[in-house]
Each structure stands twice: as C-alpha cells, then as structure tokens.
C-alpha positions as CSV (number, residue, x, y, z in Angstrom):
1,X,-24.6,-15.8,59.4
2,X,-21.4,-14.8,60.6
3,X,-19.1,-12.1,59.1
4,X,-16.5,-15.0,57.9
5,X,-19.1,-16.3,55.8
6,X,-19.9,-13.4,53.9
7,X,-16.5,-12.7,53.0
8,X,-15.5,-13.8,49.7
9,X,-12.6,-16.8,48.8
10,X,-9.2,-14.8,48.7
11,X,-7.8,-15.8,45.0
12,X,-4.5,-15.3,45.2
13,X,-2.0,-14.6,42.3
14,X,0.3,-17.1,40.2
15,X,3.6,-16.5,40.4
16,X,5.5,-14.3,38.1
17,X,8.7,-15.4,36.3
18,X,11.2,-12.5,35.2
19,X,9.8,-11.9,31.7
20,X,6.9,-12.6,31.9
21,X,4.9,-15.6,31.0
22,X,4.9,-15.3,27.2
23,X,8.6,-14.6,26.9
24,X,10.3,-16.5,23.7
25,X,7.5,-18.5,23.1
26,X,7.5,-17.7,19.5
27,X,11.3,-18.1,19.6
28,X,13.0,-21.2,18.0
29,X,14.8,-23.7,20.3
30,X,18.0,-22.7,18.7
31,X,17.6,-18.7,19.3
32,X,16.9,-19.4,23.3
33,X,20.1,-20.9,23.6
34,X,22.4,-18.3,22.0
35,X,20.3,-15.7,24.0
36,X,20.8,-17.5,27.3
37,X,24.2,-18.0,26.3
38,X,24.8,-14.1,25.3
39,X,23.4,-13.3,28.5
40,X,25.1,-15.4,30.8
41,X,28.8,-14.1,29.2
42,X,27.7,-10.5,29.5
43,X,26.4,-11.2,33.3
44,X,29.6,-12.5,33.6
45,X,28.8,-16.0,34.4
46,X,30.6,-16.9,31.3
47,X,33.6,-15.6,28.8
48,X,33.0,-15.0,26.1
49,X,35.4,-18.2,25.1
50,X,32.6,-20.2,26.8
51,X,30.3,-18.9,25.4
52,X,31.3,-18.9,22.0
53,X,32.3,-22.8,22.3
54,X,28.4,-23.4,24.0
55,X,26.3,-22.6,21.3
56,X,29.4,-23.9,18.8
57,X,30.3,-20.9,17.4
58,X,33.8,-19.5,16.6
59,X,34.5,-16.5,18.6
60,X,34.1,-13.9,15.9
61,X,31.1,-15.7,15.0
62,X,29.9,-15.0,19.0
63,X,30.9,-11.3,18.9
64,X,28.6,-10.6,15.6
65,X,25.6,-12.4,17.2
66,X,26.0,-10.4,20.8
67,X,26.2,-7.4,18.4
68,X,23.4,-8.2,17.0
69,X,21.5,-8.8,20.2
70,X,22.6,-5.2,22.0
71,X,21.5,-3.6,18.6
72,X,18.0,-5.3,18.7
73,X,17.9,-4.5,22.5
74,X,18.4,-1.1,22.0
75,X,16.1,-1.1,19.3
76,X,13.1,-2.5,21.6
77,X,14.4,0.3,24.8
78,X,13.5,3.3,21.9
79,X,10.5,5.0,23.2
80,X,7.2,4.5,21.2
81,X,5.1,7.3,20.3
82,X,1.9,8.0,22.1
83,X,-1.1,6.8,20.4
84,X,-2.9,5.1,17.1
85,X,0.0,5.4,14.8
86,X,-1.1,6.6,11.3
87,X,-1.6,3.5,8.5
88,X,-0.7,4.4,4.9
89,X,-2.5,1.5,3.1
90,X,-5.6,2.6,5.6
91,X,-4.9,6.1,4.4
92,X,-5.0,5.5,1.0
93,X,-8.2,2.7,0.8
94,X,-10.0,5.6,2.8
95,X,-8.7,8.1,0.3
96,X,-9.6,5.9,-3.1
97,X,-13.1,5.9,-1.6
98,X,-13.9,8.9,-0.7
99,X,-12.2,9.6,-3.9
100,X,-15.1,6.8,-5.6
101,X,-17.7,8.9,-3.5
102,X,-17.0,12.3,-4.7
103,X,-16.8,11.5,-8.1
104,X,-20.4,9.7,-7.7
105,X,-21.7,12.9,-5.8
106,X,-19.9,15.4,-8.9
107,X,-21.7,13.1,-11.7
108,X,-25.2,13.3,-9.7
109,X,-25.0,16.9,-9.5
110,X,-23.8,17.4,-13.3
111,X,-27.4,15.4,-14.0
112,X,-29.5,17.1,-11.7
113,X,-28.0,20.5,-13.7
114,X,-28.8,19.0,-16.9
115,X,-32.1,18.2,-15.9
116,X,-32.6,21.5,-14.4
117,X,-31.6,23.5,-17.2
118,X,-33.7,21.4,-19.7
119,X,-37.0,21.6,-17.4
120,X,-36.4,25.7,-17.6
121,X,-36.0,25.5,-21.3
122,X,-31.8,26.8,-21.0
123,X,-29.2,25.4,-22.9
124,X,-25.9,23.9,-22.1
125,X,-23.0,26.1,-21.5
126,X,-21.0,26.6,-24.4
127,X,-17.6,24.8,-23.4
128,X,-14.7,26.7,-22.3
129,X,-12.7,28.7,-24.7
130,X,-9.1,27.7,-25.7
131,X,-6.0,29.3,-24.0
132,X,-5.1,32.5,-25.7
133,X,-2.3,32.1,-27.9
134,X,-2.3,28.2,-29.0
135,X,-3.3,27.4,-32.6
136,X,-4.8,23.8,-32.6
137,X,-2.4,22.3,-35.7
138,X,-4.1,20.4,-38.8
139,X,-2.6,16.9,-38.5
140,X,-0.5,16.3,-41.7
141,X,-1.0,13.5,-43.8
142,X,1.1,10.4,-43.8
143,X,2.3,9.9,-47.2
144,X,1.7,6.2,-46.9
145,X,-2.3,6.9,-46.1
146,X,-2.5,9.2,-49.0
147,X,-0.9,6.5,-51.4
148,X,-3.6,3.9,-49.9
149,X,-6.6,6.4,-50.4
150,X,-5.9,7.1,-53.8
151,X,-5.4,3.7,-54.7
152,X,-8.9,3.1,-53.7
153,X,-10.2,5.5,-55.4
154,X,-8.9,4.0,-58.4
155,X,-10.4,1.0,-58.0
156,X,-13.2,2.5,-56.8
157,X,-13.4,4.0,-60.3
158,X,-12.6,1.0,-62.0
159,X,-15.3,-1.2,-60.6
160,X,-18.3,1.7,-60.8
161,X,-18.4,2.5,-64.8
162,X,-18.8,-1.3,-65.3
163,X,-22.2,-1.5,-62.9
164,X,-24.1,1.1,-64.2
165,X,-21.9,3.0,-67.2
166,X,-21.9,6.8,-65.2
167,X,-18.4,7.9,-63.4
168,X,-19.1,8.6,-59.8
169,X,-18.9,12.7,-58.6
C-alpha cells in the first residue's frame, strides 16, 4: 500500500452565508423585506425616502418600524447570563411534590407513633392547651332557630298524648 492510500477523503466544508444558514427562516415573507429594506437605508444604500416608499410605507410609518428593529437589536446584543436559568413552574411542580411527599412521610410517622404507643400500653397525648387569655365564646342562639325548636316541641307534644295518653319528660 502506499501512504496516499491510507490517507483518508478530505471532506471539505459548505460554504457559509453571513447569518448563518437558519437565519429568518421562521420569519414571514413580509418581515424579510422591511428588514432588508431597514438595513439597506441604514447601510446607506438607501434613504430613508426609498425605503419608506419600498416596502409601501409612509415615512413616519418607516421610522417606527426601524425603531422598532434597533430596539429588538439591542435587545438580542444584551449579554445572557451564564448557565441553566432557574424555571418557576419547574420550581413550584418540584415544590408541590416534595410538599405531597412530606406530608405522606409526617402521616406515616404519626401511625407508626400511634402504633407504638398502643403496643407499650401509653395513651395519646392529651392535645395542646388553649392560648392563655382567650375564653372560647358560647355561640348565641338565633332567635329564628329558637322560634322553630319550640314550635316542634309543640307539636311534638301534640301528637304524643294521642299515641299512648302519657306526656313526654
């Protein structure tokens, strides 16, 4: 064998176009022309006049879209941060279940405590006392309630004496 067989096909490289290959593909039709058209006036290959009248726009019209183009340009020359960026909906699904989890892993342990106490033969804690200081209120009655329960009681007396002759205690 000779050394120029052994030696492997050169591959060269396709040619690049300024942009690269994938540049305004998604882009309609209409938003390629008033790009090319921006840039052309602000390259000086155009006024703005020309411009303006090329993608048939008044020139007004023309300065708010070039406007608008330099602000998204800048916008797309801000540096990026380094990195994964942090997701909030990712954030918060991972929160909720670990949230799920520790509330399975609390409950678990409450039973294993229950069971533990009852196989020694302890009883449940008595449940915390009330804050110092706060009197729990009796609920008043609602007038209307009282009016209802009494009448019920009356007919509740009515209806007895007849069915066996004694007055209920």
């Amino acid at each position: 064998m000779t050394p120029s067989e052994t030696i492997a096909p050169v591959r060269r490289r396709a040619k690049r176009s300024t942009g690269g290959v994938s540049l305004g593909r998604a882009s309609s039709v209409e938003a390629k022309r008033v790009a090319a058209a921006i840039l052309e006036a602000l390259a000086g290959e155009r006024t703005p006049i020309q411009a303006a009248q090329a993608i048939a726009v008044s020139l007004p019209r023309y300065y708010q879209l070039e406007a608008a183009g330099l602000r998204g340009l800048l916008a797309a020359c801000e540096p990026r941060p380094r990195g994964r960026q942090p997701n909030l909906d990712a954030e918060l699904i991972a929160l909720r279940r670990q949230n799920e989890r520790l509330q399975r892993d609390v409950s678990r342990q409450q039973s294993l405590v229950r069971l533990t106490q009852k196989a020694a033969g302890l009883a449940a804690p008595a449940p915390p006392p009330k804050a110092a200081g706060k009197k729990v209120r009796k609920r008043k009655p609602v007038a209307r309630a009282l009016a209802v329960a009494e009448r019920l009681r009356e007919e509740r007396l009515e209806v007895a004496p007849g069915e066996n002759g004694v007055p209920p205690a």
